[in-house]
GUGUBA-708317 format. One record per residue: x, y, z of N, C-alpha, C, O in turn; residue in one letter. Coordinates in Angstrom, 1 decimal. Example, Ala and Ser with C-alpha at 12.3 -4.5 7.8 and 13.67 -1.06 7.14 Angstrom:
<recs>
+--------+--------+--------+--------+--------+--------+--------+--------+--------+--------+--------+--------+------+
|    nc1 |    nc2 |    nc3 |   cac1 |   cac2 |   cac3 |    cc1 |    cc2 |    cc3 |    oc1 |    oc2 |    oc3 | rest |
+--------+--------+--------+--------+--------+--------+--------+--------+--------+--------+--------+--------+------+
|   13.2 |   -5.7 |    7.8 |   12.3 |   -4.5 |    7.8 |   13.2 |   -3.3 |    7.8 |   14.2 |   -3.3 |    8.5 |    A |
|   12.8 |   -2.2 |    7.1 |   13.7 |   -1.1 |    7.1 |   12.9 |    0.0 |    7.9 |   13.4 |    1.1 |    8.0 |    S |
+--------+--------+--------+--------+--------+--------+--------+--------+--------+--------+--------+--------+------+
</recs>
This chain:
<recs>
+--------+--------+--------+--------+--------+--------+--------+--------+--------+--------+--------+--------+------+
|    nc1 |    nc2 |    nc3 |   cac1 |   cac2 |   cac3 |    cc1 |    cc2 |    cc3 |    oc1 |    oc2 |    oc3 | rest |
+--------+--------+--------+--------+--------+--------+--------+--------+--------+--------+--------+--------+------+
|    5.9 |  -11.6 |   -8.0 |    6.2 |  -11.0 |   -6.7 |    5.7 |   -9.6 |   -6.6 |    5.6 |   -8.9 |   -7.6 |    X |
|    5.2 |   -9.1 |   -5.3 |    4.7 |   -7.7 |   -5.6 |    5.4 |   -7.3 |   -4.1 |    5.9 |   -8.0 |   -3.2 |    X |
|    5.2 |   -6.0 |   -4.2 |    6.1 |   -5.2 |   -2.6 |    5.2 |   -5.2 |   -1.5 |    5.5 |   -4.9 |   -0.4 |    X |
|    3.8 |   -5.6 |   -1.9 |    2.9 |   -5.6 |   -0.7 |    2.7 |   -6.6 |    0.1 |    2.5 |   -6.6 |    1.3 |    X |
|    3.0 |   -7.8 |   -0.9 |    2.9 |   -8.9 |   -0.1 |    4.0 |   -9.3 |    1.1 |    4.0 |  -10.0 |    2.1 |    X |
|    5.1 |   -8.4 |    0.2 |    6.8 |   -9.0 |    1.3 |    7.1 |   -7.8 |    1.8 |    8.2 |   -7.4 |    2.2 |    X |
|    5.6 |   -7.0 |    1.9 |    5.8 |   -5.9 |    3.3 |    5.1 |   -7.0 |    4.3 |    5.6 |   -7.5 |    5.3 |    X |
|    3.7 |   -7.3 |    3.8 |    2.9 |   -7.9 |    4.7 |    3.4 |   -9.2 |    5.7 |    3.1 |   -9.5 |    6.8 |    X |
|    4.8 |   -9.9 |    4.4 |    5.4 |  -10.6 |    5.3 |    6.2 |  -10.6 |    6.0 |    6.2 |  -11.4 |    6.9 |    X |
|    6.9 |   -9.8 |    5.9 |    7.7 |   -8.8 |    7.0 |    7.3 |   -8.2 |    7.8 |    8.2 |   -7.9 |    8.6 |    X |
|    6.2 |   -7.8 |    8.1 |    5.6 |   -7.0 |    9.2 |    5.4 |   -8.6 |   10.3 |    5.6 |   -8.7 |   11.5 |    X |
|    4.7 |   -9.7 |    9.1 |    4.4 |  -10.6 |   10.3 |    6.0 |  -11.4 |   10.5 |    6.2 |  -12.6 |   10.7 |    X |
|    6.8 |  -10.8 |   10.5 |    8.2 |  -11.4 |   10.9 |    8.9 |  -10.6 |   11.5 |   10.1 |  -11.0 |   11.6 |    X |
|    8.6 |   -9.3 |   12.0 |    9.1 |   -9.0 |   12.5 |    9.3 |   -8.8 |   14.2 |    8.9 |   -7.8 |   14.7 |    X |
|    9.6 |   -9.5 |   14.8 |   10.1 |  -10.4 |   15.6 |   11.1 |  -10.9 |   15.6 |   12.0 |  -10.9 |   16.5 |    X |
|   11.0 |  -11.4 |   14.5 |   12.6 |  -12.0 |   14.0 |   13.7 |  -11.2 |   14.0 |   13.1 |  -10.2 |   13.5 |    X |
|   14.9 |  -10.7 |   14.1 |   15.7 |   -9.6 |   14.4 |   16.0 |   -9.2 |   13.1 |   15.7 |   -8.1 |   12.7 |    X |
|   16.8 |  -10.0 |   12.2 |   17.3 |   -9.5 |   10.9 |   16.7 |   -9.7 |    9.6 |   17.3 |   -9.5 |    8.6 |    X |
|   15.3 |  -10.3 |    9.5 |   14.9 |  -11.1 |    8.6 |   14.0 |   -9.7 |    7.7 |   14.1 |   -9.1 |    6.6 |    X |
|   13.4 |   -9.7 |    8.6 |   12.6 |   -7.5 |    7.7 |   13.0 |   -6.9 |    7.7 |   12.5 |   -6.1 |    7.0 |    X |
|   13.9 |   -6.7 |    8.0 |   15.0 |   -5.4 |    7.6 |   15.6 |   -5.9 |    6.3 |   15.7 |   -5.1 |    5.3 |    X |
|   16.2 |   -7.4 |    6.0 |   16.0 |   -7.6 |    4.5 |   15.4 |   -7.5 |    3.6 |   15.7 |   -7.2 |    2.4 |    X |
|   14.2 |   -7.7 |    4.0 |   12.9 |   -7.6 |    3.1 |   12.7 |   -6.2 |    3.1 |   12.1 |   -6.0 |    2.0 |    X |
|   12.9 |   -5.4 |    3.6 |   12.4 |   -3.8 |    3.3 |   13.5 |   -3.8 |    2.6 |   13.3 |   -3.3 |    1.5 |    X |
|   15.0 |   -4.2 |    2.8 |   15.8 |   -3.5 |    1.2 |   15.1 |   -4.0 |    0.4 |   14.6 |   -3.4 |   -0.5 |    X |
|   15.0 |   -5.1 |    0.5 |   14.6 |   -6.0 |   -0.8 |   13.7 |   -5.5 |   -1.9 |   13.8 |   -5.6 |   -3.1 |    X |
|   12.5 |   -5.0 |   -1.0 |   11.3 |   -4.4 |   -1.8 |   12.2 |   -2.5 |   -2.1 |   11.6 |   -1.6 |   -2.7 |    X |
|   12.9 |   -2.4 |   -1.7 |   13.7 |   -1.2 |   -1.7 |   14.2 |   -1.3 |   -3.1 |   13.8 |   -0.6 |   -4.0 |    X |
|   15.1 |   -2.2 |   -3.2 |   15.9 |   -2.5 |   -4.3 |   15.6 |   -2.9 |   -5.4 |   16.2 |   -2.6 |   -6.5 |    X |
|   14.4 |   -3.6 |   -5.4 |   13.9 |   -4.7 |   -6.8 |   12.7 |   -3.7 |   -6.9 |   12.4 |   -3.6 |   -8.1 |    X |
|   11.8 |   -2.9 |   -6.1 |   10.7 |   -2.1 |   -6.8 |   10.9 |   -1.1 |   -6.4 |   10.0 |   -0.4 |   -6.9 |    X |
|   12.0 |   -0.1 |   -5.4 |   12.1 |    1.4 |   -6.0 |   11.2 |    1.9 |   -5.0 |   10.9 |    3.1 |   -5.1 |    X |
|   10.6 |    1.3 |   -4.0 |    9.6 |    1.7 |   -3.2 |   10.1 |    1.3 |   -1.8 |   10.8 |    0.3 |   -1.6 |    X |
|    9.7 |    2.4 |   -0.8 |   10.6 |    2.0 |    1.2 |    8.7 |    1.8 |    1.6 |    7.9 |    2.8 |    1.6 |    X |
|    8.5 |    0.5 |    2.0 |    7.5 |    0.2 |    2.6 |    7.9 |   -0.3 |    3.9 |    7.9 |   -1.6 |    3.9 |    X |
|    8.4 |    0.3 |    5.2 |    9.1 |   -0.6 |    5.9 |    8.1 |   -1.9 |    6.6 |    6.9 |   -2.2 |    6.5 |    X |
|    9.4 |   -2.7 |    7.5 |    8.3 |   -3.4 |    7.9 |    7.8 |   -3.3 |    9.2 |    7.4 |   -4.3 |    9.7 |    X |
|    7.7 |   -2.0 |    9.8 |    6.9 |   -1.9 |   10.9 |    5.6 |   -1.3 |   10.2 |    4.9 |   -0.8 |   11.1 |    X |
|    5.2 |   -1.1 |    9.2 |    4.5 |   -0.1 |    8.6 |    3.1 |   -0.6 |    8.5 |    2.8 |   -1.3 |    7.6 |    X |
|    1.9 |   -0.2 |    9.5 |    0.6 |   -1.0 |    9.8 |   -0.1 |   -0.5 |    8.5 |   -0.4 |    0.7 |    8.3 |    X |
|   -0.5 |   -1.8 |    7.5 |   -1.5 |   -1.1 |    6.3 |   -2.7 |   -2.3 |    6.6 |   -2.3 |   -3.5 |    6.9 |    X |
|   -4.1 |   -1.9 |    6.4 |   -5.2 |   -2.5 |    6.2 |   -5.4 |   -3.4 |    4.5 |   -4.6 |   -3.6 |    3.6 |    X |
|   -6.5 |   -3.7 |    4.7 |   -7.0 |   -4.6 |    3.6 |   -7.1 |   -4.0 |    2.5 |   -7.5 |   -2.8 |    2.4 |    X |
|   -6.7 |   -4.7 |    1.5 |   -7.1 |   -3.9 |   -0.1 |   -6.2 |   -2.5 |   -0.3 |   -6.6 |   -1.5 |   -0.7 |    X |
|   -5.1 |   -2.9 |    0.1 |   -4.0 |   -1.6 |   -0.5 |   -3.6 |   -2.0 |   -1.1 |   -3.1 |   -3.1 |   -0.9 |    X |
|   -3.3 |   -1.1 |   -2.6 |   -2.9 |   -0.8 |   -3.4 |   -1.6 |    0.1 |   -3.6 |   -1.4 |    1.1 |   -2.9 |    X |
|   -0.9 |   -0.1 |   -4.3 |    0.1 |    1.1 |   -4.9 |    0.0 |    0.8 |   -6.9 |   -0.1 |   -0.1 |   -7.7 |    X |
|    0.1 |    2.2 |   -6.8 |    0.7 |    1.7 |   -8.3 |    2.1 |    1.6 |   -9.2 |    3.2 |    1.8 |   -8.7 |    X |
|    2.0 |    1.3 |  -10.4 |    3.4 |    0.9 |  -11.3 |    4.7 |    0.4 |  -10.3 |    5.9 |    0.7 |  -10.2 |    X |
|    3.7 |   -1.0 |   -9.5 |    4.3 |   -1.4 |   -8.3 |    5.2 |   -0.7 |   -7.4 |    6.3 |   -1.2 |   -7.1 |    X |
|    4.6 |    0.8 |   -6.8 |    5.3 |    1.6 |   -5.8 |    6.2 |    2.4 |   -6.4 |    6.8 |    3.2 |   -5.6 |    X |
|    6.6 |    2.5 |   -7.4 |    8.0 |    3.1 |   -7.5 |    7.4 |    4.3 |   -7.6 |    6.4 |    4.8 |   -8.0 |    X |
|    9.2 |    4.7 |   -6.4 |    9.0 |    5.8 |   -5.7 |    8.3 |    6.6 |   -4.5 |    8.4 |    7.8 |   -4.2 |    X |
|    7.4 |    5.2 |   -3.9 |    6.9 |    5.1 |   -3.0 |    7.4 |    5.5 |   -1.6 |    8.3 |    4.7 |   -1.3 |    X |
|    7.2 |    6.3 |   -0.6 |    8.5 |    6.2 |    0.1 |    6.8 |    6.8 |    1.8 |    6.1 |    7.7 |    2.0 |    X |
|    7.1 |    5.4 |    2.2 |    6.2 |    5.9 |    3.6 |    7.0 |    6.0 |    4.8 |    8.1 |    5.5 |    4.7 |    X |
|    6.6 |    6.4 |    5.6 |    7.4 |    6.8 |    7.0 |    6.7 |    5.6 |    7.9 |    5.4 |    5.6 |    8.0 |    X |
|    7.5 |    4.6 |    8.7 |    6.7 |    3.4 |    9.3 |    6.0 |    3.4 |   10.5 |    5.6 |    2.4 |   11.1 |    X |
|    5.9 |    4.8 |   11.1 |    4.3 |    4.7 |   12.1 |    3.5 |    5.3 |   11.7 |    2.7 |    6.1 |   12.3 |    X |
|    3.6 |    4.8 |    9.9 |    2.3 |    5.8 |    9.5 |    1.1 |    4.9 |    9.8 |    1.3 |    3.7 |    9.9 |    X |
|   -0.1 |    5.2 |    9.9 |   -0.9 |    3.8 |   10.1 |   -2.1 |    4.0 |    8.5 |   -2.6 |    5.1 |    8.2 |    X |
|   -2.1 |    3.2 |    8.2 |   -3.2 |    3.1 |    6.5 |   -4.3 |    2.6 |    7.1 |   -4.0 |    1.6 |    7.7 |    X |
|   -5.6 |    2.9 |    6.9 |   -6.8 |    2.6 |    6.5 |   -6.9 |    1.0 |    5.6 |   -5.9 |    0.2 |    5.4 |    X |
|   -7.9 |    0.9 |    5.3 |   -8.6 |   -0.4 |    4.5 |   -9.0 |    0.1 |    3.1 |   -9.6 |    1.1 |    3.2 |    X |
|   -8.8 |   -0.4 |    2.1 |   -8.7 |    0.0 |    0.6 |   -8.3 |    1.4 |    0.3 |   -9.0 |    2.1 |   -0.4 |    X |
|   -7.4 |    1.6 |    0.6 |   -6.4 |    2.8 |    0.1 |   -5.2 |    2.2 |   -1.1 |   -4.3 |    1.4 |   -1.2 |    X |
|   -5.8 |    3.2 |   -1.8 |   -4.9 |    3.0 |   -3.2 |   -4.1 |    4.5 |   -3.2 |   -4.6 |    5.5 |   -2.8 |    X |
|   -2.8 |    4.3 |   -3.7 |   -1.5 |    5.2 |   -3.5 |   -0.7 |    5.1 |   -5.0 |   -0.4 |    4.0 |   -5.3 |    X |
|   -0.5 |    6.1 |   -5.8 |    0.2 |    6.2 |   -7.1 |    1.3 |    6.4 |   -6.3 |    1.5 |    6.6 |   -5.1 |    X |
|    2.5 |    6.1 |   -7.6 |    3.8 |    6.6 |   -7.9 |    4.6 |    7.6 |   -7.5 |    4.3 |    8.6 |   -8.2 |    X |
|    5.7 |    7.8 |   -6.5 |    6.4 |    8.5 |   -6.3 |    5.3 |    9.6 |   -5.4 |    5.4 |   10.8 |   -5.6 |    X |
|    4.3 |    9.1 |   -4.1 |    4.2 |    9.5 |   -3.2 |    4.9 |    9.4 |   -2.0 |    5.3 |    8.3 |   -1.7 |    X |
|    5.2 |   10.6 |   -1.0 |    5.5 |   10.7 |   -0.1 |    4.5 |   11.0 |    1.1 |    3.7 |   11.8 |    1.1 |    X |
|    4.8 |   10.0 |    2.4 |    3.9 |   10.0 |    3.0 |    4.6 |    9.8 |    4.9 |    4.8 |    8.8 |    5.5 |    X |
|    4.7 |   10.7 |    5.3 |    5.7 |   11.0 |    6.8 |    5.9 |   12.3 |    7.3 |    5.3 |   13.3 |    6.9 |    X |
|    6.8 |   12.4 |    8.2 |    6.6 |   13.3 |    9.3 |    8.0 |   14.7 |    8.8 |    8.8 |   14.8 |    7.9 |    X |
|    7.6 |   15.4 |    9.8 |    8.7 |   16.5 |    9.5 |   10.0 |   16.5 |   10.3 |   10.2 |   15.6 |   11.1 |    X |
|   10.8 |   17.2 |   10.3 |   11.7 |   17.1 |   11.4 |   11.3 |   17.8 |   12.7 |   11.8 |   17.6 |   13.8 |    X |
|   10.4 |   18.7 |   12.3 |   10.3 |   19.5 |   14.0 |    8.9 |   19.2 |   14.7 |    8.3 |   19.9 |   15.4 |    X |
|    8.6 |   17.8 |   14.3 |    6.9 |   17.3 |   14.7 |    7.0 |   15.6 |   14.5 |    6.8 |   14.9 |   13.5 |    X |
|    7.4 |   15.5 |   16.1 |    7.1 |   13.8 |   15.7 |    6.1 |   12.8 |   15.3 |    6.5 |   11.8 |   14.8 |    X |
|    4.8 |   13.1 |   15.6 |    4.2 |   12.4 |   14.8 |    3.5 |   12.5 |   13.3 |    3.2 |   13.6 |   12.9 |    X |
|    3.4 |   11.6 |   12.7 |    3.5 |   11.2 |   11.6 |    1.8 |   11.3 |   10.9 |    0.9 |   11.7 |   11.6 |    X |
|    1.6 |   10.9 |    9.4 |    0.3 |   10.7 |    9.0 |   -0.9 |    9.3 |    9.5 |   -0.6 |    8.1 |    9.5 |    X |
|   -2.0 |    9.9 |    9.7 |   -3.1 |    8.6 |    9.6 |   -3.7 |    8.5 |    8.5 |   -4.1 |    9.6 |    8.1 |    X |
|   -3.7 |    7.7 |    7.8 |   -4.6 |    7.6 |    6.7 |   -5.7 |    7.0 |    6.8 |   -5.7 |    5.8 |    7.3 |    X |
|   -7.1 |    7.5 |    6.3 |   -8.6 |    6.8 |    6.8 |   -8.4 |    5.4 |    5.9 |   -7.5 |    4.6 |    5.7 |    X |
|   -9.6 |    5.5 |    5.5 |  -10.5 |    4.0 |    5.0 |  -10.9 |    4.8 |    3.3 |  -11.3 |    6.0 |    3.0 |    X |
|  -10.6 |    3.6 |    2.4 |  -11.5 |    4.4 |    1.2 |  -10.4 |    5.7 |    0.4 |  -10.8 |    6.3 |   -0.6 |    X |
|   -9.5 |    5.8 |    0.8 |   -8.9 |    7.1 |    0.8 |   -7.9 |    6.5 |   -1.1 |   -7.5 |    5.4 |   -1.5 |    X |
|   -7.7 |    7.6 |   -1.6 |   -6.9 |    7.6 |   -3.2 |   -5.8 |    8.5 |   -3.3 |   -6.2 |    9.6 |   -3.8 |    X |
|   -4.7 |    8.5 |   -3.2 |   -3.7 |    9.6 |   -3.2 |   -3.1 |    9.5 |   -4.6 |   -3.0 |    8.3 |   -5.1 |    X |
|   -2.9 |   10.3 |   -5.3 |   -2.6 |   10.5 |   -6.8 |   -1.6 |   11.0 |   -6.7 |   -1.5 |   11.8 |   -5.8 |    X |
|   -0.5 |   10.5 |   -7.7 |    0.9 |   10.6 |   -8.6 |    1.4 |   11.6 |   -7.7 |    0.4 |   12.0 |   -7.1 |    X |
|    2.2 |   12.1 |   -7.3 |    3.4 |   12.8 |   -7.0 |    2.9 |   13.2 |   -5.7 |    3.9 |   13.7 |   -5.1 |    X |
|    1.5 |   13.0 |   -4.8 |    1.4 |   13.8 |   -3.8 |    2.6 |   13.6 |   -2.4 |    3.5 |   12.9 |   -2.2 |    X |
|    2.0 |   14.7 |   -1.5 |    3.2 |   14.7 |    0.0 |    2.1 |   14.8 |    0.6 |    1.2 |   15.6 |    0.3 |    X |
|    2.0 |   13.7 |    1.9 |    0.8 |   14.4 |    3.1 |    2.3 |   14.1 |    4.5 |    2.8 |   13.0 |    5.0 |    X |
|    2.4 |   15.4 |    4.7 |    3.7 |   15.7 |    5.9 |    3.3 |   16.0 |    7.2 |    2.4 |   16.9 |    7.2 |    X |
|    3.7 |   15.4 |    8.4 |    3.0 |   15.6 |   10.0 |    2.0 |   15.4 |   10.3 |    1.1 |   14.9 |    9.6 |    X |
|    1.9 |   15.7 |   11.3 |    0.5 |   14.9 |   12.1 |   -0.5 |   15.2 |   11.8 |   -1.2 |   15.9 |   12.5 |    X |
|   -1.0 |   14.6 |   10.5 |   -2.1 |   15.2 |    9.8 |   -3.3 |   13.8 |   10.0 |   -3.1 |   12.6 |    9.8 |    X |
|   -3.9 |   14.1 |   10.1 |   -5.3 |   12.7 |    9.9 |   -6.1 |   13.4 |    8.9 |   -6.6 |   14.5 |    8.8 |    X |
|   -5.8 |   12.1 |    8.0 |   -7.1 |   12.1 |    6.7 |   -8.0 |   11.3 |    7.1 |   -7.7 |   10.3 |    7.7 |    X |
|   -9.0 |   11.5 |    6.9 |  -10.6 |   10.9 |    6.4 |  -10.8 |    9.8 |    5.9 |  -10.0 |    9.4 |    5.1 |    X |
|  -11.8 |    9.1 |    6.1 |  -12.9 |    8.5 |    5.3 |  -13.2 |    8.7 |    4.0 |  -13.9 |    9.6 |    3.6 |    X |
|  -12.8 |    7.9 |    3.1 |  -13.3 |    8.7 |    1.5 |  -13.0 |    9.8 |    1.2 |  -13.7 |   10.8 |    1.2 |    X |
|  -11.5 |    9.7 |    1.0 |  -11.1 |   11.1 |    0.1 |   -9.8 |   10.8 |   -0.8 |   -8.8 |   10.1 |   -0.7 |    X |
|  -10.4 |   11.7 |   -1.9 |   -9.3 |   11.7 |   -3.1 |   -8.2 |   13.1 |   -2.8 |   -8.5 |   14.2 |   -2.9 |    X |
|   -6.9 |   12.4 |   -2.5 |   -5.9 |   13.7 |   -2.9 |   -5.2 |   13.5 |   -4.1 |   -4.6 |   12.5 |   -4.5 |    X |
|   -5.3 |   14.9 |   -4.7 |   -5.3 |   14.9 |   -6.4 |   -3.7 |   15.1 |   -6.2 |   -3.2 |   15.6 |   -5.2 |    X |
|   -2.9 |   14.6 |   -7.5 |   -1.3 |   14.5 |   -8.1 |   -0.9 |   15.8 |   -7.6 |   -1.4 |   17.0 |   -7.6 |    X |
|    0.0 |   15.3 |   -7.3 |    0.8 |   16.8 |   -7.1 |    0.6 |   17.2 |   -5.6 |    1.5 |   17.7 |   -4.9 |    X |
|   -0.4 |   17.1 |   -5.2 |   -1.1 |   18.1 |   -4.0 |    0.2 |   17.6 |   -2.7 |    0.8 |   16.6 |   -2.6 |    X |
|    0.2 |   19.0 |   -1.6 |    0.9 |   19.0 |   -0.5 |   -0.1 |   19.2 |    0.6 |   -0.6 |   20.2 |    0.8 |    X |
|   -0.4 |   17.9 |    1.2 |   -1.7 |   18.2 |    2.6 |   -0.5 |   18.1 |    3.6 |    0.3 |   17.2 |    3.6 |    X |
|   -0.7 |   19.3 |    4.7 |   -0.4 |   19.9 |    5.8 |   -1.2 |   19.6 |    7.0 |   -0.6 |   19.5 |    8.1 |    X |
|   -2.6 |   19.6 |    6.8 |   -3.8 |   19.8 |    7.6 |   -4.2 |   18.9 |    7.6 |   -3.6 |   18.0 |    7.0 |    X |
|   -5.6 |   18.7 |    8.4 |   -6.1 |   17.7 |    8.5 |   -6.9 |   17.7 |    7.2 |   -6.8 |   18.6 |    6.4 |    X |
|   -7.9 |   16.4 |    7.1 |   -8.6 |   16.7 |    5.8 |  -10.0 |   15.6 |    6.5 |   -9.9 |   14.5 |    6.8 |    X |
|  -11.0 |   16.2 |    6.6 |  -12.2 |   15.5 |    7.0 |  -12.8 |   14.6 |    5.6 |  -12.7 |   14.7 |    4.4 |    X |
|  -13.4 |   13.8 |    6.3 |  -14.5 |   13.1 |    5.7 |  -15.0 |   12.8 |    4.1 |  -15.4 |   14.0 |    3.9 |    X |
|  -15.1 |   12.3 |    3.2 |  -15.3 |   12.9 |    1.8 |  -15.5 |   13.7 |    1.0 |  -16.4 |   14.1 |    0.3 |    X |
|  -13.4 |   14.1 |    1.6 |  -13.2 |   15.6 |    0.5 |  -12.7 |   14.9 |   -0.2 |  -12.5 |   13.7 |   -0.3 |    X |
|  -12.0 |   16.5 |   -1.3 |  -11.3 |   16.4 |   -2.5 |  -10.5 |   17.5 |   -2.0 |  -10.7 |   18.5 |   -1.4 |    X |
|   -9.2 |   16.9 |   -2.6 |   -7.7 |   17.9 |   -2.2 |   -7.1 |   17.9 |   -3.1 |   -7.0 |   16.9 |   -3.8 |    X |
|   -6.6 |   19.1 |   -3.5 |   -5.6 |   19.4 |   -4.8 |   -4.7 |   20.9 |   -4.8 |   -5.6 |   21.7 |   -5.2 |    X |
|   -3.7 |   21.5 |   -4.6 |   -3.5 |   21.9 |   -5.2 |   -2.0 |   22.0 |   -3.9 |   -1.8 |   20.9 |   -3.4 |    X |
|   -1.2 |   23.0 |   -3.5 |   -0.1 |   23.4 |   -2.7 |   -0.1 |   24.0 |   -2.2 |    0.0 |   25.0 |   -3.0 |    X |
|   -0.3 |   24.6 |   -0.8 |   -0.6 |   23.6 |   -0.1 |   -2.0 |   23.4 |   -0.8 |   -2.7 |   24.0 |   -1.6 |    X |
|   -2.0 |   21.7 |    0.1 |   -3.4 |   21.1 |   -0.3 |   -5.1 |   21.9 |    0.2 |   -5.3 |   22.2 |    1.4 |    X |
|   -5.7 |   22.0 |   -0.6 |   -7.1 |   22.5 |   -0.5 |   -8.1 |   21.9 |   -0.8 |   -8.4 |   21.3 |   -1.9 |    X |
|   -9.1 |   22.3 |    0.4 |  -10.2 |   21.2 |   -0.3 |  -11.0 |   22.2 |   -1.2 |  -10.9 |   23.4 |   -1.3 |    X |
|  -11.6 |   21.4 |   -1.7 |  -12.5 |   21.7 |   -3.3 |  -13.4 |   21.8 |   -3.9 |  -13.9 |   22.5 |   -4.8 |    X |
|  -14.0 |   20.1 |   -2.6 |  -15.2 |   19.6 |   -2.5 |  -15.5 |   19.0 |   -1.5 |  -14.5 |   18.4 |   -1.0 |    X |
|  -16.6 |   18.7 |   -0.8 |  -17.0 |   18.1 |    0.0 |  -18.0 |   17.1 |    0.0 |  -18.9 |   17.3 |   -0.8 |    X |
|  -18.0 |   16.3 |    0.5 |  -18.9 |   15.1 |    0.4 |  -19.8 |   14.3 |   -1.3 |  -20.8 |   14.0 |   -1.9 |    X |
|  -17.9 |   14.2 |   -1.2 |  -17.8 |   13.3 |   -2.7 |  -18.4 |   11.7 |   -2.8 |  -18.7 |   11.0 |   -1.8 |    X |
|  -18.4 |   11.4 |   -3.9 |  -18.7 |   10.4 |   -3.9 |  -17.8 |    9.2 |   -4.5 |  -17.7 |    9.2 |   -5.7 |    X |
|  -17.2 |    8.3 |   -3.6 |  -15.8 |    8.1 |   -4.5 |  -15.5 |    7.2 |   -5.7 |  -14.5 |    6.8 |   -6.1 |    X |
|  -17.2 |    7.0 |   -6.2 |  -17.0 |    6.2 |   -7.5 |  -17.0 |    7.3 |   -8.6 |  -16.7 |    7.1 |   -9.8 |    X |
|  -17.2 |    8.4 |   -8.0 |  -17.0 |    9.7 |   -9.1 |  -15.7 |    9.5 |   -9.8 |  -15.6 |    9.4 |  -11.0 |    X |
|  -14.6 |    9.5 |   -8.9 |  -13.6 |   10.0 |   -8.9 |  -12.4 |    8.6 |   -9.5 |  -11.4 |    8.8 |  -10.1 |    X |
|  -12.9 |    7.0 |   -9.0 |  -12.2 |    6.2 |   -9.3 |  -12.8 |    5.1 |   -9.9 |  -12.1 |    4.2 |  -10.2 |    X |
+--------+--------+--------+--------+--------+--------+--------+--------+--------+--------+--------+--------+------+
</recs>
């Protein structure tokens, strides 16, 4: 069983009134990770040490092969209602926060720990608190 798949199935059931709202505890409860099920993710996502600690905000929208470590946080603030975009290609590492209406890029690694605030263009590199880029027009087999 993995938390992606019984998000993916929950998202397509949700229609049904009470049926994803179980399945979001469920993947809540048994892997430690809140993927809800309104939560739009693309092809080839990843989390790791199956999510735990995972915690997304559900009009976040994800990109297509985005991979996400452990005990990331990924949502909105209280005094700004919209939420994160996440591009295509994109790698968030171990502990990061990307908070408010921020759009990430195309091909970019945010390094463990890092807090992105801003926007982040095209194939960077983000690391540090707040998040900073580092590098620009990476290449992302460098990096993964």
């Amino acid at each position: 069983m993995n938390p992606i798949i019984l998000q993916r199935f929950s998202y397509f059931l949700k229609r049904i009134p009470l049926l994803p709202i179980i399945i979001t505890y469920l993947i809540r409860f048994v892997f430690g990770a809140y993927l809800p099920y309104k939560l739009n993710i693309g092809k080839g996502f990843k989390i790791g040490y199956g999510g735990m600690g995972v915690v997304i905000h559900e009009r976040t929208i994800i990109g297509e092969n985005v991979h996400i470590d452990q005990n990331v946080t990924i949502g909105g603030t209280s005094k700004k209602i919209d939420v994160p975009q996440i591009g295509d290609n994109v790698y968030i590492g171990a502990g990061a926060v990307v908070l408010g209406p921020v759009v990430i890029g195309n091909n970019v690694v945010i390094g463990a720990n890092a807090v992105v605030v801003k926007d982040i263009p095209n194939g960077s590199l983000v690391v540090g608190v707040p998040g900073k880029i580092i590098k620009s027009n990476i290449k992302m087999s460098d990096y993964i």
